[in-house]
C-alpha positions in Angstrom: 14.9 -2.7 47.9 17.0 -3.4 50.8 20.9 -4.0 50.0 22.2 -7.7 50.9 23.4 -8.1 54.7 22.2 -4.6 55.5 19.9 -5.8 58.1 21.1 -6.8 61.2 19.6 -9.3 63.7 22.0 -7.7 66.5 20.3 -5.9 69.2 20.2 -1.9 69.7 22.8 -2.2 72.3 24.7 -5.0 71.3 25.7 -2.9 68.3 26.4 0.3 70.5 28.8 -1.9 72.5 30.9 -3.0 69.6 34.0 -0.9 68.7 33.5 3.2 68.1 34.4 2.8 64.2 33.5 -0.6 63.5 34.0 0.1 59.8 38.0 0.2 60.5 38.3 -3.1 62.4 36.6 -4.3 58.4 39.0 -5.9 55.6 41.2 -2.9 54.2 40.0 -3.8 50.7 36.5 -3.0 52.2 37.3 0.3 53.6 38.8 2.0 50.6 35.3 0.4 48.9 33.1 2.3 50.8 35.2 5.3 51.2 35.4 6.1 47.8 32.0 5.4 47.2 30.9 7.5 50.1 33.5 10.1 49.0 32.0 10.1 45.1 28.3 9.9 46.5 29.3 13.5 48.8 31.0 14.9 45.3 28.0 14.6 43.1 25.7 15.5 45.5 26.9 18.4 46.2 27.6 19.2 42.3 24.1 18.3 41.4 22.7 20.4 44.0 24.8 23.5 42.8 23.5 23.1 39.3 19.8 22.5 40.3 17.3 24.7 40.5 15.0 23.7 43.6 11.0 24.7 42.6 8.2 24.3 44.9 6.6 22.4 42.8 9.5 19.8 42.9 10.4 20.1 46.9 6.2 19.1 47.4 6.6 16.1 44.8 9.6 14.8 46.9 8.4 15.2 50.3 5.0 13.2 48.9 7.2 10.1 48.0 9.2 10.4 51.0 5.9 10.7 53.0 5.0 7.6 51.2 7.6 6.0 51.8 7.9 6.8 55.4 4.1 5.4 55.6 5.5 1.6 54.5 8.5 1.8 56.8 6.1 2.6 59.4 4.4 -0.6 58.3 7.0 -2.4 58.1 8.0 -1.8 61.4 4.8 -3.0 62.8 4.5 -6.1 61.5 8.1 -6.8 61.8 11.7 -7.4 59.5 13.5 -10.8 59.5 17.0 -10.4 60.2 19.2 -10.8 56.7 18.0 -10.2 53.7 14.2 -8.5 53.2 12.6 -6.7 50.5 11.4 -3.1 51.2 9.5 -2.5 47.6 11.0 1.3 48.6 11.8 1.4 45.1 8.2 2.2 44.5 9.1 5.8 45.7 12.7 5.8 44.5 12.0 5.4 41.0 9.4 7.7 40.6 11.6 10.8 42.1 14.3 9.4 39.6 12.1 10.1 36.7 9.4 13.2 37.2 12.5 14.8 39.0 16.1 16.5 38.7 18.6 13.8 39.1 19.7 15.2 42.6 16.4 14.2 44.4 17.5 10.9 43.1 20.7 10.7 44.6 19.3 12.4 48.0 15.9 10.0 48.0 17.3 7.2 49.8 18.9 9.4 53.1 15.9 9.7 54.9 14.1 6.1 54.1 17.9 4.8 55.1 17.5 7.6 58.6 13.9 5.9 59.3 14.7 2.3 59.0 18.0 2.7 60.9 15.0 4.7 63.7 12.2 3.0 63.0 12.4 -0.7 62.3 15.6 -2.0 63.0 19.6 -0.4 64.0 22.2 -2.0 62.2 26.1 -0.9 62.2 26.3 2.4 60.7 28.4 2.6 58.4 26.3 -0.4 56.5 23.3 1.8 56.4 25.3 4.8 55.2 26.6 3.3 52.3 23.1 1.0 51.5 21.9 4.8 51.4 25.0 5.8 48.6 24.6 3.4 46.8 21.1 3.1 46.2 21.5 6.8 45.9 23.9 6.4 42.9 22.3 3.9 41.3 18.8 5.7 41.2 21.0 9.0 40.0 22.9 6.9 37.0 18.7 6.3 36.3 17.6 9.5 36.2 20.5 11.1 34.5 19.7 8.2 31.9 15.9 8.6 31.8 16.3 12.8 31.5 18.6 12.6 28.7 16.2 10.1 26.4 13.2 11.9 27.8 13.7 15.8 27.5 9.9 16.0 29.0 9.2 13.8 32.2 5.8 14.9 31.8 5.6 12.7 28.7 5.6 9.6 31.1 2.1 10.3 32.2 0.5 11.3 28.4 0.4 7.0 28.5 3.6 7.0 24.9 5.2 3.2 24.7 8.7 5.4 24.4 8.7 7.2 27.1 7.5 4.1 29.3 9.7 1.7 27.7 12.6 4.2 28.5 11.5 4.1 32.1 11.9 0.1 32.2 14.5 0.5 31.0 16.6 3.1 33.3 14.8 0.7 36.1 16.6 -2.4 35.1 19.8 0.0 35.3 19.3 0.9 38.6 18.4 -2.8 39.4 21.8 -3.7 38.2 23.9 -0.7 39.4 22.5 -1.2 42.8 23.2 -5.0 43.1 26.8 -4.1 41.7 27.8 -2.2 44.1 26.6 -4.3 47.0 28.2 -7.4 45.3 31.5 -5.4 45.3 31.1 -5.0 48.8 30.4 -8.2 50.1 32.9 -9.4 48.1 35.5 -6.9 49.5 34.4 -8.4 53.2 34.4 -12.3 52.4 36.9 -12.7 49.2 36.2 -16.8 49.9 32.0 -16.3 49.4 30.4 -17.0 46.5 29.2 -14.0 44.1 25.9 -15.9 43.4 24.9 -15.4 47.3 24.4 -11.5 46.9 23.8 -11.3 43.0 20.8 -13.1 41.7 18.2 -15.9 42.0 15.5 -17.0 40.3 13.0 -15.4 43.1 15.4 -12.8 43.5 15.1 -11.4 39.5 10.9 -12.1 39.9 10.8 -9.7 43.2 13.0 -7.2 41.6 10.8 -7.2 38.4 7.8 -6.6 40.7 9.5 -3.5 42.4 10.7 -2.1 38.9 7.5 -2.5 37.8 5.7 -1.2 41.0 8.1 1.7 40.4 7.2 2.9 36.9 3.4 2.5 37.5 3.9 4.8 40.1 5.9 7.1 38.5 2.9 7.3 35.7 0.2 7.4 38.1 2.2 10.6 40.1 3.0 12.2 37.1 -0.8 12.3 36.3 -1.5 13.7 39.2 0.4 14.1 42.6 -2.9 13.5 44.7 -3.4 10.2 43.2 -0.5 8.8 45.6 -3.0 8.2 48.0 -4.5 5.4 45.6 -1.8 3.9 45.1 -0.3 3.9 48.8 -2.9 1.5 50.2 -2.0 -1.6 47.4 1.8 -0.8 48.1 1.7 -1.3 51.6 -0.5 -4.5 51.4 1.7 -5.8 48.9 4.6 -4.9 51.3 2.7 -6.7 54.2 1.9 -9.7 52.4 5.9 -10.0 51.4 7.4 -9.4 54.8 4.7 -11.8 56.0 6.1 -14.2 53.8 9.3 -13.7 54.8 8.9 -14.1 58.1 7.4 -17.4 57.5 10.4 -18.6 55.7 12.3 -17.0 58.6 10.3 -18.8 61.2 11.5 -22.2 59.4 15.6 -20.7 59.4 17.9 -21.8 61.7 19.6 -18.3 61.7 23.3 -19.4 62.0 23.3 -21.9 59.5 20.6 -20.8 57.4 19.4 -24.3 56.8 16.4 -25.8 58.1 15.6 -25.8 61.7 14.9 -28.9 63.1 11.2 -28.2 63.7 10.9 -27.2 59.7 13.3 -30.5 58.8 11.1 -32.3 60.6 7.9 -31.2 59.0 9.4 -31.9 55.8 10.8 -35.1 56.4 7.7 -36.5 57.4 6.1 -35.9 54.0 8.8 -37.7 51.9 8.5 -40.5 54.1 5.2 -40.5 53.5 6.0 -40.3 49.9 8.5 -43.2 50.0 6.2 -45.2 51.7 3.3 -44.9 49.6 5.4 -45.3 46.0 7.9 -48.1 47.5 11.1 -45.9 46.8 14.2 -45.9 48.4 14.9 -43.0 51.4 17.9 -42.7 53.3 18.8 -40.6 56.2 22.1 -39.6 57.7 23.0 -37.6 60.8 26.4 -35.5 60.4 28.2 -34.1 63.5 31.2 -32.1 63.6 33.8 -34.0 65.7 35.9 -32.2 68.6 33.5 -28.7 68.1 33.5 -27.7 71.7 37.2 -28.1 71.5 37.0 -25.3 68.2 35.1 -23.2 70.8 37.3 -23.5 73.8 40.0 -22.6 71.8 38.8 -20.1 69.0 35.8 -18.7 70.8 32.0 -19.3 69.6 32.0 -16.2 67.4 34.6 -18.1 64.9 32.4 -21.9 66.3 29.4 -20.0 64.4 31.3 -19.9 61.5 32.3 -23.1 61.3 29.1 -24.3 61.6 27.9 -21.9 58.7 30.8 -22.8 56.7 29.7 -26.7 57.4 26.3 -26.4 56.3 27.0 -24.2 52.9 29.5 -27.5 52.5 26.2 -30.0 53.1 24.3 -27.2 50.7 26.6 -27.7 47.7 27.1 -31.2 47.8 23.1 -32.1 48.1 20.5 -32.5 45.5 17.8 -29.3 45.2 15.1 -32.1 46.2 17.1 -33.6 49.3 16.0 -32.1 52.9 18.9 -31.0 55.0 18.9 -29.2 58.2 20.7 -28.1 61.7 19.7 -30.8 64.1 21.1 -28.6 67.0 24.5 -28.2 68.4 26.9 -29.1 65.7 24.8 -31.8 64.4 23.5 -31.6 60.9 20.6 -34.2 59.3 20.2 -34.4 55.7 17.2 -36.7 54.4 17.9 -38.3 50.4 15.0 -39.4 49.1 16.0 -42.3 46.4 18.8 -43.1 48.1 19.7 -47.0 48.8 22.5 -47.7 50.7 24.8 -47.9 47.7 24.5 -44.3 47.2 23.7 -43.0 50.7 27.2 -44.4 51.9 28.3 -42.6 49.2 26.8 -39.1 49.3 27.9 -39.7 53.2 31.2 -40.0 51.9 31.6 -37.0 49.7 30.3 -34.8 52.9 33.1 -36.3 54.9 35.5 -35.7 51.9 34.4 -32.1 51.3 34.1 -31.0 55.2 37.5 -32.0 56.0 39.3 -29.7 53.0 37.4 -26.6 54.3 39.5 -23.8 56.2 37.7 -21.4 58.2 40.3 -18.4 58.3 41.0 -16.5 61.8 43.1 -14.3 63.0 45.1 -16.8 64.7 45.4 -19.9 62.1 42.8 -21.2 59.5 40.5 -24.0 61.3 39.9 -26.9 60.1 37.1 -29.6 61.4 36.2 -33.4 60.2 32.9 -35.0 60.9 31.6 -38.6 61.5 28.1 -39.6 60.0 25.7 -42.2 61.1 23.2 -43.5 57.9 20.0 -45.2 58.2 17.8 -46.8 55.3 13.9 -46.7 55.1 12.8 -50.1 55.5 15.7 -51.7 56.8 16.8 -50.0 59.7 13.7 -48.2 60.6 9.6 -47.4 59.4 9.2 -44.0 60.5 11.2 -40.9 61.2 11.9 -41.4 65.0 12.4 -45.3 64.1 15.5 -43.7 61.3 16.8 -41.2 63.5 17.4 -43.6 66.1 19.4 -45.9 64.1 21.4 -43.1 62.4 21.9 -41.8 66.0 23.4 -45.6 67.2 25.4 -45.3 64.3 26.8 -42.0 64.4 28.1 -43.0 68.0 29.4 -46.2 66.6 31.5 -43.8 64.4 32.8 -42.3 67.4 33.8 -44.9 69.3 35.9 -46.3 66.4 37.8 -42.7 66.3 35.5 -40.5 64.6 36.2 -38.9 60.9 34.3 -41.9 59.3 31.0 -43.0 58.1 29.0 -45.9 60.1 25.6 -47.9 59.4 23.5 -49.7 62.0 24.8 -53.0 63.6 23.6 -55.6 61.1 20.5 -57.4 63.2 21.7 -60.8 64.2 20.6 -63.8 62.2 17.8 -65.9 63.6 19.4 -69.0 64.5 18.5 -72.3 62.1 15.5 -74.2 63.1 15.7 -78.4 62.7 13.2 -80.4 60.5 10.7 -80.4 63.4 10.9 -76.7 63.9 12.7 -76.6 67.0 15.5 -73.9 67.1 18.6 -75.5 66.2 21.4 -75.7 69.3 24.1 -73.3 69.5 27.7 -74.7 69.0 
């Protein structure tokens, strides 16, 4: 399990360039977050380890997971990590040290998956990775200190009880929600203005985490049984790992990575089949191209670094405004193309109209004054203006610069065709006045 925004698409030495403590230059609320995190996490590890009693036995259990472990970072860094957010399935070898072992492996599990990944697979800024390894730490040790006091015996969680087991799922659900706590926290301490359900949970998000609890208790069982049997089960876990980062990286493939919407290649694909669709069933389809009016001007004068963020914060606008079934997606540059299947003109003009609406109350805060931006939108109809997707696009495009030749800020259709002029009684074309 990978914390939210922990992963970063930056380049070795782009990061190494950036300011020598790049946590400092972060919001102050964000600083005293992970300081006292960082500061709690160094406390109890050190007052865990003073009251543990370190046995062979134990030290050769943990270096198995982290050998484990280390085998499917390896793997992961073969095939590859999309930039954001990704799913690791480490919790496979977390989980098991937090139950067969004193809670301080727990806590110190995550340091040297955290030191490999930073290595291995991909550098973010430190300070992220630190505290993604503190946090994961004290979640899996709230787990284990949970498990150990319902379950005097770890060894009962091989002997195949319910309780014990059911204990297990249950201390894994814990960690599961301490851990995605105290990332929440933090992304929430760096962008007050974002929206807690982007870092807490999603439908696909609960399904992967119940995978990787699971995953992580049947592991547990299997190592308590007998430690040799982790070679068994390392083979499915790093095939299962494979297969998820491969499908990641084909959702990443179809991400335009500042926007997080569509790219146009992806958009395209898609649009295409609901054309199709309309076509075939004789619904209604509308298209309408969005473009954010005066955006070089935001960049002259703001720099592209707070450009980019206008452009994210224009397509989670588009996001929240849309229907889960409509297709919307970076066009490229500043332009943005959102497809609405069942959509006439009546309501196209209108769904064009609340993006307009909602765009222009947004406020991108910077350092120098919160930016504000307006857009003009061009809207096409399936069957009137066009019969195919290059055939819409090309009358939303005539139309979105019709908008900004009448000053921009507003929504525009296609030129109405011009009326075929009236023919006389013996069909020839009537003559024009």
């Amino acid at each position: 399990m990978t914390a939210t925004g922990q992963t970063s698409a930056r380049p070795r030495g782009a990061i190494c360039s950036r300011s020598r403590w790049p946590l400092l230059t972060q919001p102050p609320a964000l600083v005293s977050y992970v300081c006292a995190i960082l500061a709690f996490y160094t406390v109890l590890v050190a007052v865990l380890a003073r009251a543990t009693v370190f046995h062979v036995c134990d030290l050769a259990m943990f270096g198995a997971l982290t050998l484990c472990g280390a085998v499917c970072i390896e793997a992961t860094r073969r095939l590859g990590m999309p930039a954001g957010v990704s799913r690791d399935l480490l919790s496979a070898w977390w989980l098991p040290a937090a139950f067969l072992l004193p809670p301080v492996y727990a806590l110190l599990a995550p340091v040297p998956m955290q030191i490999l990944l930073q290595l291995r697979v991909r550098a973010t800024v430190l300070y992220r990775r630190v505290f993604s390894a503190a946090a994961i730490g004290l979640a899996a040790g709230a787990a284990s200190t949970a498990f150990h006091h319902w379950v005097v015996v770890p060894a009962r969680l091989s002997s195949g009880q319910g309780g014990p087991i059911l204990v297990a799922a249950a201390c894994a659900v814990l960690f599961t929600v301490l851990n995605t706590a105290l990332i929440a926290v933090a992304a929430h301490a760096s962008d007050p203005e974002g929206r807690w359900g982007e870092v807490l949970w999603d439908r696909e998000r609960v399904l992967l985490d119940a995978v990787e609890l699971c995953l992580g208790v049947l592991v547990a069982v299997v190592c308590g049984i007998n430690l040799a049997l982790l070679l068994l089960v390392l083979p499915p876990v790093v095939l299962l790992q494979r297969s998820l980062l491969h499908a990641q990286l084909q959702a990443a493939a179809r991400t335009d990575a500042k926007t997080g919407l569509l790219n146009a290649a992806a958009w395209q694909r898609e649009a295409d089949t609901e054309i199709v669709r309309a076509q075939r069933t004789g619904n209604p389809l509308a298209l309408v191209l969005v473009d954010i009016d005066h955006f070089k001007k935001v960049n002259d004068t703001y720099g592209h670094l707070v450009g980019d963020q206008v452009l994210a914060e224009v397509a989670a606008t588009l996001r929240t405004q849309l229907r889960e079934y409509d297709v919307v997606g970076r066009f490229g540059g500043e332009e943005f193309v959102v497809l609405l299947p069942g959509a006439d003109v009546h309501e196209a003009r209108r769904v064009a109209e609340r993006l307009r609406v909602r765009v222009s109350r947004m406020a991108v805060p910077t350092e120098q004054a919160a930016v504000t931006v307006t857009v003009s939108a061009g809207v096409a109809i399936l069957n009137i203006h066009g019969e195919d997707l290059l055939e819409l696009l090309a009358a939303a495009d005539l139309a979105l610069y019709r908008a900004k030749e009448l000053g921009r800020d507003r929504i525009c259709l296609p030129a109405a065709p011009l009326a075929p002029p009236p023919r006389s009684a013996d069909g020839a074309a009537g003559a024009i006045p």
